[in-house]
Residue frames relative to the residue before (quaternion, step in Angstrom):
aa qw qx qy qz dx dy dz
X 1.0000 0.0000 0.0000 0.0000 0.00 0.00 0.00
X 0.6297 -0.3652 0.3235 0.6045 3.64 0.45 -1.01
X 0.0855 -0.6246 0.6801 0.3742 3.75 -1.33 0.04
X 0.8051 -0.3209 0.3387 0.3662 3.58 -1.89 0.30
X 0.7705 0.2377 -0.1502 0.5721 3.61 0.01 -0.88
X 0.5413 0.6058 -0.4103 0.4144 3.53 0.70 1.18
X 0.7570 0.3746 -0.3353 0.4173 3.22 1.02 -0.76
X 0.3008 -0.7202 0.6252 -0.0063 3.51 -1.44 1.39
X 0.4820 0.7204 -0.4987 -0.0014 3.57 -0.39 0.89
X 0.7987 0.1714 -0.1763 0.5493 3.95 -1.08 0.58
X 0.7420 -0.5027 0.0897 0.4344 3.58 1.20 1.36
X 0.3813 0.7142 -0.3161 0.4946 3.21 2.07 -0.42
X 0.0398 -0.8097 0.5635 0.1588 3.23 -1.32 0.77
X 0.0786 0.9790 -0.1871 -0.0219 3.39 0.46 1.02
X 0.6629 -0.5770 0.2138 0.4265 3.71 -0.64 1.29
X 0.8288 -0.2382 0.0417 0.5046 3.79 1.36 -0.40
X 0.6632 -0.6223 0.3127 0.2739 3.65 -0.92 0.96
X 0.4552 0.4021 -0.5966 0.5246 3.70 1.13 0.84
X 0.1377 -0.6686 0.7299 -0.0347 3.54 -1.55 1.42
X 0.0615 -0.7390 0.6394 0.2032 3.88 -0.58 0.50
X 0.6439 -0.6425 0.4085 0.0757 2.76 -1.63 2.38
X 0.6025 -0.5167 0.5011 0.3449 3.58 -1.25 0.24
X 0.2674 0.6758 -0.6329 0.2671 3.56 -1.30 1.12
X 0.6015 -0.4233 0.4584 0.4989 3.22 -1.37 -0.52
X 0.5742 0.4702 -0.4690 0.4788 3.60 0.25 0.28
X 0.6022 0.2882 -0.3321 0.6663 4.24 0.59 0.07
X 0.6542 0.5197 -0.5011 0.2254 3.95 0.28 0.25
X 0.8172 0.1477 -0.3996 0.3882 3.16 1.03 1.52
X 0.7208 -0.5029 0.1946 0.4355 3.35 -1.44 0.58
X 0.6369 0.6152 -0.2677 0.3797 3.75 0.75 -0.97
X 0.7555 0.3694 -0.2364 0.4867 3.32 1.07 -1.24
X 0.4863 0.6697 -0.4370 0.3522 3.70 1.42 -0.16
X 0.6421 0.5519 -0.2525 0.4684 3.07 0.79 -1.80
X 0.7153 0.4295 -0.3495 0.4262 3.95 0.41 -1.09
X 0.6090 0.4611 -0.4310 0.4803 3.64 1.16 -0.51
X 0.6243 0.3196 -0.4823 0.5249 3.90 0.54 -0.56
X 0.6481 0.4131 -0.5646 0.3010 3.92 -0.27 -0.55
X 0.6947 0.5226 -0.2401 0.4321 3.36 0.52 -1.03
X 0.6349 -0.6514 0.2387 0.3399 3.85 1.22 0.76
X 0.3484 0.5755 -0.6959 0.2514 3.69 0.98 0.72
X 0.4977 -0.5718 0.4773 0.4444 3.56 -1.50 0.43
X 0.7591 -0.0871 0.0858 0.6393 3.85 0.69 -0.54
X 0.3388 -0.7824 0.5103 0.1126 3.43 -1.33 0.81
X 0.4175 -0.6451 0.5874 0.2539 4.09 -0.58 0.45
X 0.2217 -0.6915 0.6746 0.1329 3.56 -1.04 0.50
X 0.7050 -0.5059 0.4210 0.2642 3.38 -1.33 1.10
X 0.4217 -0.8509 0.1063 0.2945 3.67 -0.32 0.61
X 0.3625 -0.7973 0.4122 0.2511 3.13 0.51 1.24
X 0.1349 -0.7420 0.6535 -0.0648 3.86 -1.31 1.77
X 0.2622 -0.6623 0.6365 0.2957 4.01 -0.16 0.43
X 0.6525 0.2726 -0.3528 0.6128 4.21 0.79 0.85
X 0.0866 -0.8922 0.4394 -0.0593 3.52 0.09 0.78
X 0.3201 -0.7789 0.3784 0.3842 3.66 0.39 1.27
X 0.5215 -0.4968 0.6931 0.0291 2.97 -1.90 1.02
X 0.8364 -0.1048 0.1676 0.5112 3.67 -1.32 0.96
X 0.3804 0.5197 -0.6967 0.3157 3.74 0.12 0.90
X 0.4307 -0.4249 0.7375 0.3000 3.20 -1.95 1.56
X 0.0724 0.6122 -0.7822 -0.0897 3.90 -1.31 0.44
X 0.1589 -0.7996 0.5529 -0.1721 3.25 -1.38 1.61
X 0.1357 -0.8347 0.5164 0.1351 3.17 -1.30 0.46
X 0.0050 -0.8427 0.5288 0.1012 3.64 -0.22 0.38
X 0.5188 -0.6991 0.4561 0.1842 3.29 -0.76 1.61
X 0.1539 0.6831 -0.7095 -0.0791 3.57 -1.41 -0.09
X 0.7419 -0.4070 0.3401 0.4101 3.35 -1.90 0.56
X 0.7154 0.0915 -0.0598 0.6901 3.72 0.20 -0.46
X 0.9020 -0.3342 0.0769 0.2622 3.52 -0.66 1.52
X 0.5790 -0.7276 0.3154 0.1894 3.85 -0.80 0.81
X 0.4881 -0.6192 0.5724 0.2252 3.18 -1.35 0.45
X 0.2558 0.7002 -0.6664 0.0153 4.25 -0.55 0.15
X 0.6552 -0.4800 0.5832 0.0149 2.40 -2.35 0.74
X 0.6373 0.6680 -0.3109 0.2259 3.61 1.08 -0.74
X 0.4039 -0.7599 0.4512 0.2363 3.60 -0.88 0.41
X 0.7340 -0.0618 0.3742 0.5634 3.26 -0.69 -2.04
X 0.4744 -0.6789 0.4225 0.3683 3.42 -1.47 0.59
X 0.4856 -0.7044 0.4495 0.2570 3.72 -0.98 0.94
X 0.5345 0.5797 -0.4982 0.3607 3.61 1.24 0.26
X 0.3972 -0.6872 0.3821 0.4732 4.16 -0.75 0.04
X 0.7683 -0.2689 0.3818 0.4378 2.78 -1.68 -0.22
X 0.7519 0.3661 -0.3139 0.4495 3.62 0.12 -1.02
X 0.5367 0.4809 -0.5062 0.4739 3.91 0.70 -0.01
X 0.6655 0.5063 -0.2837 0.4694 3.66 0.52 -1.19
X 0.6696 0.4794 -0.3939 0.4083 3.65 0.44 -0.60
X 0.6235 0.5422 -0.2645 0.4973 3.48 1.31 -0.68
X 0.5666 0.5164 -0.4293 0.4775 3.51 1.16 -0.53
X 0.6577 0.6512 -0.2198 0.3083 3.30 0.71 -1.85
X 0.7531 0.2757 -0.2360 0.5487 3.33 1.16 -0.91
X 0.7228 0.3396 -0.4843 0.3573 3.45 0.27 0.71
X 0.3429 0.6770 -0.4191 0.4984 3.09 1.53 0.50
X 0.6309 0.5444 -0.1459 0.5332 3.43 0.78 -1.38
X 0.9033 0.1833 -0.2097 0.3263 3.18 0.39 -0.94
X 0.4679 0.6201 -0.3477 0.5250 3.24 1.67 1.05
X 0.3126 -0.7516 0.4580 0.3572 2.95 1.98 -0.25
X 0.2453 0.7912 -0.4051 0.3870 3.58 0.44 1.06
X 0.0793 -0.8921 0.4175 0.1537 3.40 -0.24 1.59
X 0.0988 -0.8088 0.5460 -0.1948 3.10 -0.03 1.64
X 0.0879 -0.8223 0.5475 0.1278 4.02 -0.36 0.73
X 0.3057 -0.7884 0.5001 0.1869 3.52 -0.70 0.32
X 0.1370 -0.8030 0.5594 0.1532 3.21 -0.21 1.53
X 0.1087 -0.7986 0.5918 -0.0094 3.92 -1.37 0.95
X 0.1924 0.7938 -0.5753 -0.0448 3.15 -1.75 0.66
X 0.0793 -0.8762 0.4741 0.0331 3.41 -0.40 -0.14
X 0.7025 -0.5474 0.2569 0.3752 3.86 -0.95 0.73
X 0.7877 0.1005 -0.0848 0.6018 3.82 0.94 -0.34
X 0.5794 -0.5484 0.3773 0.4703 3.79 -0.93 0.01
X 0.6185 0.4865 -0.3874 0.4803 3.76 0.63 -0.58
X 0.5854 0.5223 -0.4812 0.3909 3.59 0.72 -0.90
X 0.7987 0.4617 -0.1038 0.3717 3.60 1.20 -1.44
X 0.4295 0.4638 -0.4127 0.6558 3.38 1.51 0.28
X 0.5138 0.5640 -0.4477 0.4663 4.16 0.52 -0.58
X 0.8274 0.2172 -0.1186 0.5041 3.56 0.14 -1.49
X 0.5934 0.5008 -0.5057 0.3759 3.50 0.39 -0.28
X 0.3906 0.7646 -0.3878 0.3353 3.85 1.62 -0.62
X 0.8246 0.4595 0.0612 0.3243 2.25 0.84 -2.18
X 0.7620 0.2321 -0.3867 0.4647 3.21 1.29 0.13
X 0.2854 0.6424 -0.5518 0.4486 3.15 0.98 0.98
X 0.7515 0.3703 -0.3120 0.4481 3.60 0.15 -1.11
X 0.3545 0.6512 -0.3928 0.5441 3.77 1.58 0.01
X 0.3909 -0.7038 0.5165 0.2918 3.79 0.57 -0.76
X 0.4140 0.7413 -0.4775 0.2262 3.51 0.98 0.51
X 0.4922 -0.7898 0.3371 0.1423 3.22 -0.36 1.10
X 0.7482 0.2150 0.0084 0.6276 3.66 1.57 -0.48
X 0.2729 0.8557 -0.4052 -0.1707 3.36 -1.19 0.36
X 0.5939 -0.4946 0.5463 0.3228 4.16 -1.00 0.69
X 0.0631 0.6384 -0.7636 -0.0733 3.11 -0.86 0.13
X 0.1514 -0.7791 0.6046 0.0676 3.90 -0.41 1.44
X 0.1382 0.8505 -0.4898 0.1326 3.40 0.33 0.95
X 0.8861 0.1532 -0.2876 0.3296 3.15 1.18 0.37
X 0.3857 -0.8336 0.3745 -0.1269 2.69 0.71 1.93
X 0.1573 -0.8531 0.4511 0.2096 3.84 0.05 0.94
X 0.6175 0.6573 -0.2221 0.3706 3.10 1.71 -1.15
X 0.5797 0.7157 -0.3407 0.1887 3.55 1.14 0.40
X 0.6126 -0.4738 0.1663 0.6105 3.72 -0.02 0.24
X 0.8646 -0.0269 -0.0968 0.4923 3.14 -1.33 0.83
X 0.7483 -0.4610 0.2543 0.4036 3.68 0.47 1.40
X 0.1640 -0.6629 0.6770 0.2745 3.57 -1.74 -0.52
X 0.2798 -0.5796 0.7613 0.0789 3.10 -1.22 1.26
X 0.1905 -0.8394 0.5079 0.0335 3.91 -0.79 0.54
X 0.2000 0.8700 -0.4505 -0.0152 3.57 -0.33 0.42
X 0.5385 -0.6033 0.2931 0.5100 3.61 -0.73 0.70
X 0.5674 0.4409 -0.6255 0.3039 3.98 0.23 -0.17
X 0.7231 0.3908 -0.4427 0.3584 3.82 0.49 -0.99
X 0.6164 0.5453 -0.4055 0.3978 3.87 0.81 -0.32
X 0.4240 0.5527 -0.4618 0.5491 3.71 1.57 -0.21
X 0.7758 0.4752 -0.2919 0.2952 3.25 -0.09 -1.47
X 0.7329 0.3950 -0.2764 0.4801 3.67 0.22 -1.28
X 0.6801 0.4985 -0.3321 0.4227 3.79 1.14 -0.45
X 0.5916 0.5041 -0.2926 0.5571 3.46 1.25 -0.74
X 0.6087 0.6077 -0.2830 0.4244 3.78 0.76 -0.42
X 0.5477 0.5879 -0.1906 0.5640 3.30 1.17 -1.30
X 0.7746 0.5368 -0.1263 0.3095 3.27 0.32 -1.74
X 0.6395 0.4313 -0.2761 0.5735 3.52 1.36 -0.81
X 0.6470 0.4995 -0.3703 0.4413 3.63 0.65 -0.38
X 0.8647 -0.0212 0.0615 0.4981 3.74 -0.11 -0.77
X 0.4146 -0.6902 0.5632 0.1859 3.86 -1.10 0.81
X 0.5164 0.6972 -0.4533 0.2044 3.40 0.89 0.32
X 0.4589 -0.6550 0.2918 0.5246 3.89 -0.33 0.51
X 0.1921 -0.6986 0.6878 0.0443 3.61 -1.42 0.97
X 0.4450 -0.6572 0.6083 0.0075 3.17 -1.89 0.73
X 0.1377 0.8033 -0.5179 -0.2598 3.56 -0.22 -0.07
X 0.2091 -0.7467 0.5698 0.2722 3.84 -0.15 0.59
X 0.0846 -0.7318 0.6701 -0.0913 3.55 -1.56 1.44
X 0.5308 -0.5874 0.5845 0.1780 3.23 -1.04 1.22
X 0.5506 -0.5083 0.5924 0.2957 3.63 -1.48 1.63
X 0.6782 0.5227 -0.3972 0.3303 3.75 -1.44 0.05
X 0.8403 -0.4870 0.0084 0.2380 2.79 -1.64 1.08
X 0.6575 0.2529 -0.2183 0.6753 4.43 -0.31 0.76
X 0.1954 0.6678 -0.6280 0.3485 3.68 0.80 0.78
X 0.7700 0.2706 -0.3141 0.4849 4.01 -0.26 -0.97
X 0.4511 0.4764 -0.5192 0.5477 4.24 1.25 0.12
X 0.8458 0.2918 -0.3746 0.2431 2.97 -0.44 -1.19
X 0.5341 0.6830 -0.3072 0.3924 3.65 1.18 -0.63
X 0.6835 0.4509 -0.2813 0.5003 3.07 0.88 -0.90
X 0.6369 0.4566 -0.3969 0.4779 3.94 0.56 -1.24
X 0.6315 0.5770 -0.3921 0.3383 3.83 0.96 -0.90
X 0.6748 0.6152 -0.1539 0.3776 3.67 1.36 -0.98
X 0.5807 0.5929 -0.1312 0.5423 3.03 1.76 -1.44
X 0.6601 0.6000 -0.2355 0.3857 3.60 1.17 -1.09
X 0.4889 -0.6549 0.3618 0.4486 3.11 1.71 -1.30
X 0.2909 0.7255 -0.4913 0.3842 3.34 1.03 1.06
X 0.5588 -0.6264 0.5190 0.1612 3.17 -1.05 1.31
X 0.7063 0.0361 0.2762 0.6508 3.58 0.34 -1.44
X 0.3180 -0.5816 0.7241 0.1905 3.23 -2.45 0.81
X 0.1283 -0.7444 0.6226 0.2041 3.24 -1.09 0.10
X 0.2146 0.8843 -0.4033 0.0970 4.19 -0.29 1.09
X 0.6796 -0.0561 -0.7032 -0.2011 1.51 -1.41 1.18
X 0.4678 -0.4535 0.5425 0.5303 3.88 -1.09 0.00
X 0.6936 -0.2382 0.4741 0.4872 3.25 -2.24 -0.26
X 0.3160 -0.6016 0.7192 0.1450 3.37 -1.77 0.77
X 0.6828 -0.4004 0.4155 0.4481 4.16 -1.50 0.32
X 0.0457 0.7487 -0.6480 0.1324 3.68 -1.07 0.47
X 0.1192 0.7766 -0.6145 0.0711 3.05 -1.25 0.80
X 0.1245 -0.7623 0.6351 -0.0056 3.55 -1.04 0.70
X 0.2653 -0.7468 0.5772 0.1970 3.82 -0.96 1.34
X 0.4829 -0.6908 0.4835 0.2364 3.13 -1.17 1.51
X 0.6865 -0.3108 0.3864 0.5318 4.14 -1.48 0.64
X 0.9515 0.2486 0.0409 0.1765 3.50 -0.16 -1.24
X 0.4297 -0.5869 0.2320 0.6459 2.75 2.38 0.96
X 0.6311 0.4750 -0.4176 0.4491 2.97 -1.98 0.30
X 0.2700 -0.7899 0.5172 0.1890 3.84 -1.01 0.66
X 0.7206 -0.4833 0.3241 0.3770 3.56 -1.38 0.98
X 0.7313 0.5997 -0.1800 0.2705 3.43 -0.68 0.34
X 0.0193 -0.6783 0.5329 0.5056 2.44 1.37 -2.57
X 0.8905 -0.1843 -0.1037 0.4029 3.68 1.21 0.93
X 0.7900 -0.2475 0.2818 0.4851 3.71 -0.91 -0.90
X 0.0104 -0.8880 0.4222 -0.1821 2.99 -0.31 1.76
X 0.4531 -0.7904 0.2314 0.3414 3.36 -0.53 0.06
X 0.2941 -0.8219 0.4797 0.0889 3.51 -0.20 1.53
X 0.0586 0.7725 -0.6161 0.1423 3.40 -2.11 1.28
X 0.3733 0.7040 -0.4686 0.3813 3.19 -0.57 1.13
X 0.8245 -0.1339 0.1688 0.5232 3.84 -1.16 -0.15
X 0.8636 0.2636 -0.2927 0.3146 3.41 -0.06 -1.70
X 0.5405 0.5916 -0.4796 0.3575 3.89 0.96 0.16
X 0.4796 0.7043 -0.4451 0.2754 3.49 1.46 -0.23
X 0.7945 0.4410 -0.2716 0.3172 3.35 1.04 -0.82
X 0.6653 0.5447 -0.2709 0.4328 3.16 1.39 0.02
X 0.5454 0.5387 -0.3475 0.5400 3.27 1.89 -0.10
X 0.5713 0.5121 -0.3827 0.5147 3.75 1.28 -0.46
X 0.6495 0.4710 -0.4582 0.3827 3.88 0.85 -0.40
X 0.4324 0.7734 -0.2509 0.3899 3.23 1.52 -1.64
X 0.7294 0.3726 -0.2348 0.5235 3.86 0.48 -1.58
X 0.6827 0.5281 -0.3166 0.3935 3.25 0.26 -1.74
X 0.7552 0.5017 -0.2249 0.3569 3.86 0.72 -0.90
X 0.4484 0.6739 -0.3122 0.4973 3.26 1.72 -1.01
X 0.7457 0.2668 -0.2259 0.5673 3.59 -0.19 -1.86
X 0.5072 0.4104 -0.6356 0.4126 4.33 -0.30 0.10
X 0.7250 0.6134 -0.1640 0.2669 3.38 0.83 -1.09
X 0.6621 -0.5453 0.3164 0.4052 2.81 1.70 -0.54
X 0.5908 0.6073 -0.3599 0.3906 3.38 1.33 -0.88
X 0.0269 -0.8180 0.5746 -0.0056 3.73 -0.45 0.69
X 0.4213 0.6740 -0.4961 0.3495 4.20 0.82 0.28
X 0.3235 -0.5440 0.3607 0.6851 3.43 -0.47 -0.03
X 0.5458 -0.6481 0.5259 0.0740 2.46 -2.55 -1.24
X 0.1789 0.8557 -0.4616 -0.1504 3.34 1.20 0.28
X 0.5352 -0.6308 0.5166 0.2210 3.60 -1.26 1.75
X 0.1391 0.6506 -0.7187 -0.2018 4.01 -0.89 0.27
X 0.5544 0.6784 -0.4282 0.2215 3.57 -1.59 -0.27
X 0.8723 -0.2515 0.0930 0.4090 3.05 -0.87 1.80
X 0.0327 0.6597 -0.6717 0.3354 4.31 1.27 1.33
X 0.2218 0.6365 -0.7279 0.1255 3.86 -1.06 1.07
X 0.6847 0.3407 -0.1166 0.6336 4.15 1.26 -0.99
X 0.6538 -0.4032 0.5576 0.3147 3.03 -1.95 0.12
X 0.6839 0.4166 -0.3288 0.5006 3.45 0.73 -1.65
X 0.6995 0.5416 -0.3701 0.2836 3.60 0.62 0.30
X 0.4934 0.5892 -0.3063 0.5618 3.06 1.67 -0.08
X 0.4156 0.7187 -0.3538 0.4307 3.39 1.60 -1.40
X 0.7454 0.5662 -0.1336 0.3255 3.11 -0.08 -2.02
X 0.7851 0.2727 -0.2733 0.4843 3.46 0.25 -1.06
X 0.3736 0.6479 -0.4409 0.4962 3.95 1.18 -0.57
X 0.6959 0.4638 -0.2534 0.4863 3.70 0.39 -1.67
X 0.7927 0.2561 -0.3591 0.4208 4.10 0.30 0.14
X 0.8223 -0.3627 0.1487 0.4125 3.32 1.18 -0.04
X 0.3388 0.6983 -0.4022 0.4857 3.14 2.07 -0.90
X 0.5720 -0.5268 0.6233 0.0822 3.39 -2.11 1.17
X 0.7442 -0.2125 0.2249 0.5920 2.79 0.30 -1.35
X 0.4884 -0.6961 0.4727 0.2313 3.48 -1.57 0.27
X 0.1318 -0.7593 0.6052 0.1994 3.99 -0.60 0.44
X 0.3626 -0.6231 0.6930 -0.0013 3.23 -1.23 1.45
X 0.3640 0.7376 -0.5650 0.0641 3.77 -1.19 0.73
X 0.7241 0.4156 -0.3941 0.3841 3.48 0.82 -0.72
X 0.5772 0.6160 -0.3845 0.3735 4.01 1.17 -0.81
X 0.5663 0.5979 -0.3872 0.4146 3.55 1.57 -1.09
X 0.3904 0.5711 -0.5909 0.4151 4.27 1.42 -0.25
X 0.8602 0.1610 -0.2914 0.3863 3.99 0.14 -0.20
X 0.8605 -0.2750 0.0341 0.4274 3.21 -0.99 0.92
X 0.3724 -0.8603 0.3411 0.0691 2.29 0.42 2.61
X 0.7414 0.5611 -0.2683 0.2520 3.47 0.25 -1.31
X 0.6114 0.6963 -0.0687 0.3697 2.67 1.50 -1.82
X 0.7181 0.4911 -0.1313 0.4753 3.40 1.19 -1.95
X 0.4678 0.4800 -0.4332 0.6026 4.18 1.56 -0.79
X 0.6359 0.5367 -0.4677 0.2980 3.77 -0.21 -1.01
X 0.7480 0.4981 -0.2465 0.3628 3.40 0.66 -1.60
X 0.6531 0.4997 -0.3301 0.4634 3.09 0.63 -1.27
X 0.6160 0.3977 -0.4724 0.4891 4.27 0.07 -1.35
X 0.6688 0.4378 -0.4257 0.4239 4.02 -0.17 -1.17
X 0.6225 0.4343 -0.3936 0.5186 3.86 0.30 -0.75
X 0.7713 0.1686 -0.4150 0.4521 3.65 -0.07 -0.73
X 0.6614 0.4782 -0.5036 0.2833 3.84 0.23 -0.43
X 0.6793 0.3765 -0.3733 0.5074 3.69 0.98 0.26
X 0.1615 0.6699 -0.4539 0.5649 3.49 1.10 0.52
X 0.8619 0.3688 0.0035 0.3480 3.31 0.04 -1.82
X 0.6313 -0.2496 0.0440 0.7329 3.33 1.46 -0.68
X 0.5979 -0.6165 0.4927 0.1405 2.60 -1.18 1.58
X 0.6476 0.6207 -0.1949 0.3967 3.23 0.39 -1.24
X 0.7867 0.2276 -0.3278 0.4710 3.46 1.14 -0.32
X 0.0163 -0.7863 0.5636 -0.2525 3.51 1.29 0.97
X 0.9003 0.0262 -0.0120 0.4343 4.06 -0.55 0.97
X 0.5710 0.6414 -0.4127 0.3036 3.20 1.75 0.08
């Protein structure tokens, strides 16, 4: 499968292939660091916007097999985050910086900028379902915001794309542009009918959890038939080891874990890294 001090991804060398995913749970500096002590192999930062939302209600709406939110971008600025970034950096900390921003220049501007921060990696969350009136994606705008990025800083980037229809387009324009790695999947549409008519939320939101797992394992598996050969970091419904297993098994680098971490957050990374690091060698089962 892999041993620990094997897995190599977006220049990062990292101790194992569980990464916690971008969210409100990476949307600070304290709770990162406790997620890397506490044995993520590397950790995503909330997604840093150089327009941070104003007075968003950001929500979450549970379901039996994983939740529905409302949330966007991270409401802290840019200059706070640059200050993280560099002490992240300068702890030597594999910490990726996930970015976006209203136009590609806007995002080649800040993505500059957290390079010269010292961030060692970057997301580009560009497709972000939870924006106004939805996102209809297409490989020219995933060309663009990726080709933007790309002229600005040589550091390895990621672009993270939502499973669903023009997936092998948009992947491809994302590769062609000059992406290092894909990261997939974002949240997929979701919806949940409220007790009293009317839908959780006040609408179409973006859903995570278990049942996207199987459609991100087709997603990979279909990609590399296709041809796609960059890495991959696997998101989608990570609760087990044998789930990390799994996405490894189509092709996926590594796996991002984020919505199970909603329960005992600390606790729920622990299990999973110990589950996959005995996976790997048995033998170190309880060490």
């Amino acid at each position: 499968m892999y041993t620990p001090d094997e897995v190599d991804v977006l220049g990062l060398r990292l101790e194992n292939p569980v990464v916690v995913g971008s969210g409100l749970l990476t949307d600070q500096a304290r709770t990162i660091r406790r997620l890397l002590e506490t044995g993520a192999g590397a950790v995503v930062t909330k997604t840093i916007h150089p327009s941070p939302p104003q007075g968003l209600d950001e929500r979450i709406f549970r379901l039996p097999t994983g939740m529905l939110n409302s949330t966007t971008y991270s409401k802290r600025p840019v200059e706070e985050w640059l200050g993280h970034l560099r002490s992240f950096a300068g702890d030597r900390l594999p910490v990726i910086a996930s970015v976006h921003a209203d136009t590609p220049a806007e995002l080649a501007e800040l993505a500059s900028a957290v390079t010269g921060a010292g961030s060692p990696a970057l997301e580009l969350g560009i497709s972000c379902l939870n924006e106004e009136d939805g996102l209809q994606d297409t490989p020219e705008r995933v060309a663009a915001y990726t080709a933007a990025v790309r002229r600005v800083t040589d550091r390895p980037l990621s672009v993270k794309l939502a499973v669903g229809e023009g997936l092998l387009s948009r992947a491809r324009a994302a590769v062609a542009a000059g992406a290092d790695a894909l990261s997939i999947s974002d949240t997929i549409p979701g919806a949940a009918v409220a007790a009293g008519g009317g839908l959780e939320l006040g609408g179409v939101f973006g859903y995570s959890g278990p049942a996207i797992k199987p459609l991100v394992l087709a997603a990979l598996w279909t990609l590399r038939r296709q041809g796609i050969t960059v890495p991959v970091l696997a998101i989608g419904g990570v609760n087990t080891a044998e789930d990390v297993r799994d996405y490894l098994a189509v092709g996926a680098c590594v796996a991002q874990v984020y919505t199970a971490l909603h329960t005992d957050m600390y606790g729920t990374l622990a299990r999973i890294v110990a589950g996959v690091r005995a996976l790997a060698d048995p033998a170190r089962v309880g060490a």
